[in-house]
ZAMARGU-4260 file (C-alpha; in steps of 0.2 Angstrom, whole numbers, plus 5000, padded with zeros to 4 digits):
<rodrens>
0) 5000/5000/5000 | 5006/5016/4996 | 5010/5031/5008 | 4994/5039/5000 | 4982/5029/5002
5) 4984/5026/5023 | 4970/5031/5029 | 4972/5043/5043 | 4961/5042/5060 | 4946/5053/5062
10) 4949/5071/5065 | 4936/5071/5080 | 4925/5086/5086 | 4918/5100/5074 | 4930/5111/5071
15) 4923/5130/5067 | 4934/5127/5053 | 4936/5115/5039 | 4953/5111/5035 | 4948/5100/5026
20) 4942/5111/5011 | 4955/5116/5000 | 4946/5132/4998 | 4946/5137/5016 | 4963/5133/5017
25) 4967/5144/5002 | 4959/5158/5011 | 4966/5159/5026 | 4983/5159/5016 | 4977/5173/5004
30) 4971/5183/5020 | 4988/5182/5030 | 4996/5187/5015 | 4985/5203/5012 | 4991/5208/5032
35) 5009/5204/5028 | 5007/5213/5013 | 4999/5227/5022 | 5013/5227/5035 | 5028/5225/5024
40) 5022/5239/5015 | 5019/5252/5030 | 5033/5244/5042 | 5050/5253/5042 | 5065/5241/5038
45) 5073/5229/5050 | 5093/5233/5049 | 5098/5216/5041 | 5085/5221/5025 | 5093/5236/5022
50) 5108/5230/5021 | 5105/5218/5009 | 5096/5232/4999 | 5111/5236/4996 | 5116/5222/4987
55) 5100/5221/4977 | 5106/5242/4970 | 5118/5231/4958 | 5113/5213/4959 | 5130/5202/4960
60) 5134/5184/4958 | 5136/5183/4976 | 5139/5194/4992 | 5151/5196/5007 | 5137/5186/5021
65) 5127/5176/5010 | 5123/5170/4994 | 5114/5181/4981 | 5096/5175/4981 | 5088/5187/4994
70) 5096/5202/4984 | 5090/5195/4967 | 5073/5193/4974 | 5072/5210/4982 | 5078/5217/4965
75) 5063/5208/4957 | 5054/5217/4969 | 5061/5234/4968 | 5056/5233/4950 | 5040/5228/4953
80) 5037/5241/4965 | 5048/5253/4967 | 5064/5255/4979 | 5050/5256/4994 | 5048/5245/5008
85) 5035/5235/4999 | 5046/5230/4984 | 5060/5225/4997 | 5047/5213/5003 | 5035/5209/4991
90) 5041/5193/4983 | 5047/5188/5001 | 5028/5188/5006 | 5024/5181/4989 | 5036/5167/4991
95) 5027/5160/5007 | 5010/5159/5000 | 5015/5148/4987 | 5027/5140/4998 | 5012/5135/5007
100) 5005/5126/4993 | 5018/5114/4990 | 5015/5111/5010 | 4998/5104/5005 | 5002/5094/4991
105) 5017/5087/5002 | 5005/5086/5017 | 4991/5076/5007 | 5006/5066/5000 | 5011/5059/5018
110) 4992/5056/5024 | 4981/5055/5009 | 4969/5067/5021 | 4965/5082/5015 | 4961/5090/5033
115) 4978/5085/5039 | 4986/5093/5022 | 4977/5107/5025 | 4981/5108/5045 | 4999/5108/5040
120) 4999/5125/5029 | 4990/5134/5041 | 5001/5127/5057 | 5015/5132/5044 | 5008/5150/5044
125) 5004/5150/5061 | 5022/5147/5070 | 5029/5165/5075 | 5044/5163/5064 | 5034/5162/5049
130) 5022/5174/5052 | 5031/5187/5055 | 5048/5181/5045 | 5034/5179/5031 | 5036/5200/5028
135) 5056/5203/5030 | 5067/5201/5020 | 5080/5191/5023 | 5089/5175/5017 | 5080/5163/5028
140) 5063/5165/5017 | 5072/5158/5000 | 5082/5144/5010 | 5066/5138/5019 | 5055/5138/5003
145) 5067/5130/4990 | 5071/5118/5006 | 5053/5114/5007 | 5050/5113/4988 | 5064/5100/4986
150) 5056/5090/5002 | 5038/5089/4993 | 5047/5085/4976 | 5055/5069/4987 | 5037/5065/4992
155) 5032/5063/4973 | 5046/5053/4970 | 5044/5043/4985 | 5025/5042/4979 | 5027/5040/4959
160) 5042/5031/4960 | 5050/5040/4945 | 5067/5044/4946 | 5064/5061/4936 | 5060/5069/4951
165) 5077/5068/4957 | 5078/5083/4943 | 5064/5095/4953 | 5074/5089/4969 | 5091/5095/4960
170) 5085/5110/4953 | 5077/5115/4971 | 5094/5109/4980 | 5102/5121/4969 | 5092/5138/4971
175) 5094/5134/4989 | 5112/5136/4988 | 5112/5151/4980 | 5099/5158/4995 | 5110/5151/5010
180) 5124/5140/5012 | 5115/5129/5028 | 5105/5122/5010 | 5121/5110/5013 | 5113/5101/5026
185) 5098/5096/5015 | 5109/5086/5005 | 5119/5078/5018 | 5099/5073/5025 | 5095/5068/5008
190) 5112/5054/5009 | 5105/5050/5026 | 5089/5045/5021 | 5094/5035/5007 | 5105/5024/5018
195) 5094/5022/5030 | 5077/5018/5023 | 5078/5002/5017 | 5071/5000/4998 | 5079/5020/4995
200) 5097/5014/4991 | 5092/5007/4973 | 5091/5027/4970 | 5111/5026/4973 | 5112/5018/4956
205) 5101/5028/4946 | 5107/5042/4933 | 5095/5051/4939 | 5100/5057/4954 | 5117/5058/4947
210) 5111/5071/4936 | 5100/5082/4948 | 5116/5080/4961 | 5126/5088/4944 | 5114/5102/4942
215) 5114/5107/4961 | 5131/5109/4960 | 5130/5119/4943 | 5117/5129/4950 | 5128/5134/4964
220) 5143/5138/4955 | 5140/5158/4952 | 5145/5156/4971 | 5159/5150/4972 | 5165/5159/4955
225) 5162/5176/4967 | 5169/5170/4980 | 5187/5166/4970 | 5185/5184/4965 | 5182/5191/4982
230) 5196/5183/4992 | 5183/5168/4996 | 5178/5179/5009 | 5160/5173/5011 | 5166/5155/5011
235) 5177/5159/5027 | 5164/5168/5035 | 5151/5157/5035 | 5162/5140/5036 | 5172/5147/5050
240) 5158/5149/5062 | 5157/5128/5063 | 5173/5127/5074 | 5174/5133/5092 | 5189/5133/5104
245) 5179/5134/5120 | 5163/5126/5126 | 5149/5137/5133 | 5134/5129/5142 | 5120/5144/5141
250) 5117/5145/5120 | 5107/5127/5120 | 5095/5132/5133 | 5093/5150/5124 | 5090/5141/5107
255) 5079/5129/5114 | 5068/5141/5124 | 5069/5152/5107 | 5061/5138/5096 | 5047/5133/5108
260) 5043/5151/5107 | 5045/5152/5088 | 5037/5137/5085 | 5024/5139/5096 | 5023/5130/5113
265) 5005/5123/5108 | 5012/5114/5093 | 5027/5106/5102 | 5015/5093/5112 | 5012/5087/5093
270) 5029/5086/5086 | 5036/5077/5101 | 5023/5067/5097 | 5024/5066/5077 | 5041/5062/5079
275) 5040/5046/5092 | 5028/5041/5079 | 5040/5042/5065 | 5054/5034/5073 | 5041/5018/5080
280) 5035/5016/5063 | 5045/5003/5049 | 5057/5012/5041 | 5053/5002/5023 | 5035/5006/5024
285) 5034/5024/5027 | 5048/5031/5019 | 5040/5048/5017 | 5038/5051/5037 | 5057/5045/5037
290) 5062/5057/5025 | 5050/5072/5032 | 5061/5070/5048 | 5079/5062/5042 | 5081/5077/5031
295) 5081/5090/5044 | 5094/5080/5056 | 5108/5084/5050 | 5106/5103/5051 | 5101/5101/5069
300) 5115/5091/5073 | 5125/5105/5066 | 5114/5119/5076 | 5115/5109/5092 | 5136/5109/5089
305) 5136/5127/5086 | 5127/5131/5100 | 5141/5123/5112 | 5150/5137/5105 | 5141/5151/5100
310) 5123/5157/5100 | 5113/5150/5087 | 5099/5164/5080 | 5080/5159/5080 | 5080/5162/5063
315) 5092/5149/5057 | 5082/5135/5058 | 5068/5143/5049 | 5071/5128/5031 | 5067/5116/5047
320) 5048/5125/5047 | 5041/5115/5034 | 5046/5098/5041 | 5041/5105/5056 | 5022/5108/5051
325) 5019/5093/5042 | 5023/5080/5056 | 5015/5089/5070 | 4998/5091/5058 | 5001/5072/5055
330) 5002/5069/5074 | 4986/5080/5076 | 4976/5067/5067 | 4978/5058/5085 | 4979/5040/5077
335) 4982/5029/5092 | 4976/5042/5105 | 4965/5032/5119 | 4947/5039/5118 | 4949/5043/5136
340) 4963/5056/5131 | 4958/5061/5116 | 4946/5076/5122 | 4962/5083/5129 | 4972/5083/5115
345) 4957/5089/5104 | 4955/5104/5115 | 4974/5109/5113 | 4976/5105/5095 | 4959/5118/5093
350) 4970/5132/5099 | 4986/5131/5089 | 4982/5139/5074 | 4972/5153/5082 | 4985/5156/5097
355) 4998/5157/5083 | 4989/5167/5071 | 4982/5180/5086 | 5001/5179/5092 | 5009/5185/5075
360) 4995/5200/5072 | 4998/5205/5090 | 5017/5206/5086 | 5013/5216/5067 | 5003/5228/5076
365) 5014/5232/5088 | 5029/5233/5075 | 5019/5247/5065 | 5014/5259/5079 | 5022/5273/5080
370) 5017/5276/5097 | 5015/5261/5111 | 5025/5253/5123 | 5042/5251/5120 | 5055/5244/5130
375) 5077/5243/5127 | 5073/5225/5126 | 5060/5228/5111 | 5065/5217/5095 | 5056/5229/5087
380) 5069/5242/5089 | 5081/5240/5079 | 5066/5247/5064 | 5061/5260/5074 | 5068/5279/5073
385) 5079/5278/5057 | 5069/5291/5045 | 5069/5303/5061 | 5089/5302/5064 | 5089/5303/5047
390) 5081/5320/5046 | 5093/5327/5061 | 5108/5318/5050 | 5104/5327/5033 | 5100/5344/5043
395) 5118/5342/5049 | 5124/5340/5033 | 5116/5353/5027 | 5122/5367/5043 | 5140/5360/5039
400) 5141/5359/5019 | 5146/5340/5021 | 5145/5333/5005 | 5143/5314/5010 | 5139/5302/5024
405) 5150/5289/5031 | 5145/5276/5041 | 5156/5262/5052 | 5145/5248/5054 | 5136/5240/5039
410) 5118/5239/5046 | 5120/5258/5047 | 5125/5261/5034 | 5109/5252/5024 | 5097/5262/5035
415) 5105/5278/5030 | 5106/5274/5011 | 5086/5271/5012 | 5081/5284/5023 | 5093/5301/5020
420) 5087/5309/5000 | 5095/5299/4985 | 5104/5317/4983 | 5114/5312/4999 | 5129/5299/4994
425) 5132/5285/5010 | 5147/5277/5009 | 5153/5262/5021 | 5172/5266/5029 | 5174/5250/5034
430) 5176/5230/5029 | 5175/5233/5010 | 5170/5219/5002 | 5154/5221/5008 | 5152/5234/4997
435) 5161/5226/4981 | 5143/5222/4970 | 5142/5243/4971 | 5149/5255/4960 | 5168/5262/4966
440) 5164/5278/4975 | 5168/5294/4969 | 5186/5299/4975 | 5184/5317/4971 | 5168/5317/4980
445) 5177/5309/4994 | 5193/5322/4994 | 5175/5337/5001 | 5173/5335/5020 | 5159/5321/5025
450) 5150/5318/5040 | 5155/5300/5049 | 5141/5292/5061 | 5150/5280/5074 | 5139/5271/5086
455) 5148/5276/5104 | 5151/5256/5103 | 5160/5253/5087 | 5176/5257/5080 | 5177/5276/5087
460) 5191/5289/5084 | 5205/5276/5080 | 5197/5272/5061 | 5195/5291/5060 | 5213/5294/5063
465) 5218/5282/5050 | 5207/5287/5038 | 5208/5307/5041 | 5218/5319/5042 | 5207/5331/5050
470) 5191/5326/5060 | 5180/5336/5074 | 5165/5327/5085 | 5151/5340/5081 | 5137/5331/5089
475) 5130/5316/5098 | 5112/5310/5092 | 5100/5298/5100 | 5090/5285/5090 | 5074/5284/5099
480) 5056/5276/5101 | 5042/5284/5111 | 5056/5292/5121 | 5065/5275/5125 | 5084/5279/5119
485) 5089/5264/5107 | 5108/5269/5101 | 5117/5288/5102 | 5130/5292/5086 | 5143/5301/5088
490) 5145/5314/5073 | 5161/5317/5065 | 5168/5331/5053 | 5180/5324/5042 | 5193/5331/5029
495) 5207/5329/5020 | 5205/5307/5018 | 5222/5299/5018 | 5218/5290/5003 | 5201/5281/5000
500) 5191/5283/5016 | 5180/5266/5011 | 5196/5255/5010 | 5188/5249/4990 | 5202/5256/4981
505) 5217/5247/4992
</rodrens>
């Protein structure tokens, strides 16, 4: 019997809503992507997406932290709409709504049950990573959605039985590459399942995998031809995070605590559970459920590692979200719950999508006030206050005759190439390469005094004196929210530049 055609337990109760209707499903989908829409478009930006406008200002093969997808597909944006925040986001947004598709066809694969299909996309959008992650733009989004494109084309090859698929799986393994190196780790979870699942291995000899393994790799190529071009700086970036040379015990427990709050602690009862039920099951007759969770291992092994050493961001496991809601929905079907227990477990799984849901609108609402409750310890901060010291900075500039903006870190200097006037050149003074997709400044621009903005905890006066010859601290100006202080820049007049102040032309 194949995967498909298990029957699934009864779903129990009367829900107010019917999963089970493609259509109902499709609409809570199109309605949370109207509200992220809404919010992407009305929401200032978060730091990392304004630095990685930056790379979408002259799209590139590749870029100093990450792969080049999230900067192509906020160019696409851009184009589409404009440089606003909108066209930063738009295919972002886009890109989980029909992410959320292949959820349901990879959900219906694994149970045959339409409700449970439909429960997964909606537990999908209802984790707090997702919903709000949904509507930034960052490199996580591609990497989860070409992750979970290439698990549901595993499905239809674990289902169909044609090797062709291993084609759709390539391609999808490839443009995951170009969105975030951790796409790795799928493939090393691909290898594992294989070996693992009896009756998977005959793939081993099949040309067809050979040739999507080939086209992966050609796909991801642009890569490393950049990074052979750029000192393979991105490569050691990235790669040298896996090593530590000290253990530290308190990152596990923050990224554990992080994740139950991410996912959701209502849906963890259900993935515990999903997962026990996986890993009872025979491996030879469900190899779909063994793949949903053996493709995900090896990047948690990996997280789990890191996190001895370093903190570990709730964001990195996003391409795990998938996986994620697919076998807690499967668990929610409560097949080989007691009768006595079941009303329990009825009750809870009744409250994850609306807790979720509620959860993520609370947290959108609050991001777009511009007047509420905020705290130092406010995620939301980091968005908030930019267009206002903007203002103060370009009036500055102004009073002094400055004819440019420098910047010391790179998140500032993002902020300030989106929020000061187009007339007003930003320039990064420091780690170049970042910069390396955009055009060589202006040197005779440079050689007229510049304004420099140094966050009081960055690099300070000892970049300026090798970079100036002159410099003078003109000002201190707070970025702040509802008159909570988030970060004070110290202001800088600058002259005379000992050669190139941004470090491009050395």
């Amino acid at each position: 019997m194949s995967e498909s055609a298990i029957p699934s337990a009864p779903a129990g109760g009367r829900p107010l809503i019917d999963l089970g209707s493609p259509w109902t499903v499709a609409a809570i989908v199109i309605a949370l992507t109207v509200v992220r829409l809404v919010a992407a478009a009305t929401i200032g930006l978060t730091e990392d997406e304004a630095y990685y406008r930056l790379w979408a200002l002259a799209p590139a093969l590749g870029y100093y932290d990450h792969p080049p997808m999230v900067g192509w597909w906020i160019a696409a944006g851009q184009a589409l709409f404009g440089d606003t925040t909108l066209g930063i986001r738009f295919v972002t947004v886009l890109a989980v709504a029909v992410g959320s598709v292949a959820i349901w066809r990879a959900g219906w694969l694994l149970s045959g049950d339409r409700r449970t299909a439909g429960r997964a996309v909606v537990w999908f959008n209802a984790t707090l990573l997702v919903g709000i992650g949904a509507m930034i733009a960052t490199p996580d989004v591609p990497s989860a959605f070409f992750w979970g494109l290439a698990i549901w084309a595993l499905l239809e090859l674990v289902r169909s039985d044609d090797g062709r698929w291993w084609l759709a799986v390539g391609l999808f393994a490839g443009l995951g590459l170009l969105a975030k190196y951790s796409g790795l780790f799928l493939g090393a979870g691909i290898v594992l399942w294989l070996l693992a699942v009896p009756g998977q291995r005959k793939w081993l000899a099949s040309p067809w995998l050979w040739i999507g393994g080939i086209l992966a790799v050609v796909l991801a190529l642009p890569v490393v031809y950049w990074n052979a071009q750029n000192e393979w700086v991105s490569f050691a970036k990235q790669f040298g995070r896996v090593a530590g040379d000290h253990l530290v015990l308190k990152f596990i427990p923050e990224f554990v605590l992080a994740e139950l709050g991410l996912i959701g602690p209502l849906m963890i009862p259900f993935l515990i559970m999903g997962m026990i039920a996986i890993a009872r099951s025979p491996r030879r007759e469900n190899p779909g459920r063994w793949l949903v969770l053996l493709s995900g291992m090896p990047f948690l092994a990996y997280l789990l590692v890191h996190g001895l050493h370093d903190r570990v961001q709730g964001n990195w496991p996003a391409p795990l979200y998938p996986a994620i809601a697919l076998i807690s929905a499967e668990a929610a079907t409560l097949a080989g719950v007691s009768e006595r227990r079941r009303r329990g477990w009825e009750r809870l799984r009744a409250l994850v999508a609306p807790v979720g849901i509620g959860l993520t609108l609370l947290a959108i609402v609050h991001a777009g006030m511009t007047a509420g409750f905020v705290t130092d310890r406010d995620p939301t901060k980091q968005l908030r206050g930019w267009e206002e010291l903007a203002g103060e900075v370009e009036a500055l500039r102004e009073e002094t005759g400055a004819a440019w903006v420098g910047t010391i870190h790179y998140t500032t200097t993002g902020e300030f190439s989106f929020y000061l006037p187009e007339t007003t050149p930003v320039f990064g003074l420091v780690e170049p390469l970042r910069y390396a997709n955009l055009p060589a400044p202006d040197l005779a621009l440079l050689q007229k005094p510049g304004l420099v903005l140094d966050e009081s905890r960055r690099l300070g006066v000892w970049h300026l004196d090798r970079r100036f010859e002159n410099f003078e601290k003109i000002a201190t100006l707070v970025r702040e929210a509802n008159g909570v202080a988030i970060a004070r820049y110290d202001v800088w007049l600058v002259s005379d530049p000992k050669g190139d102040p941004t470090g491009r032309a050395e």
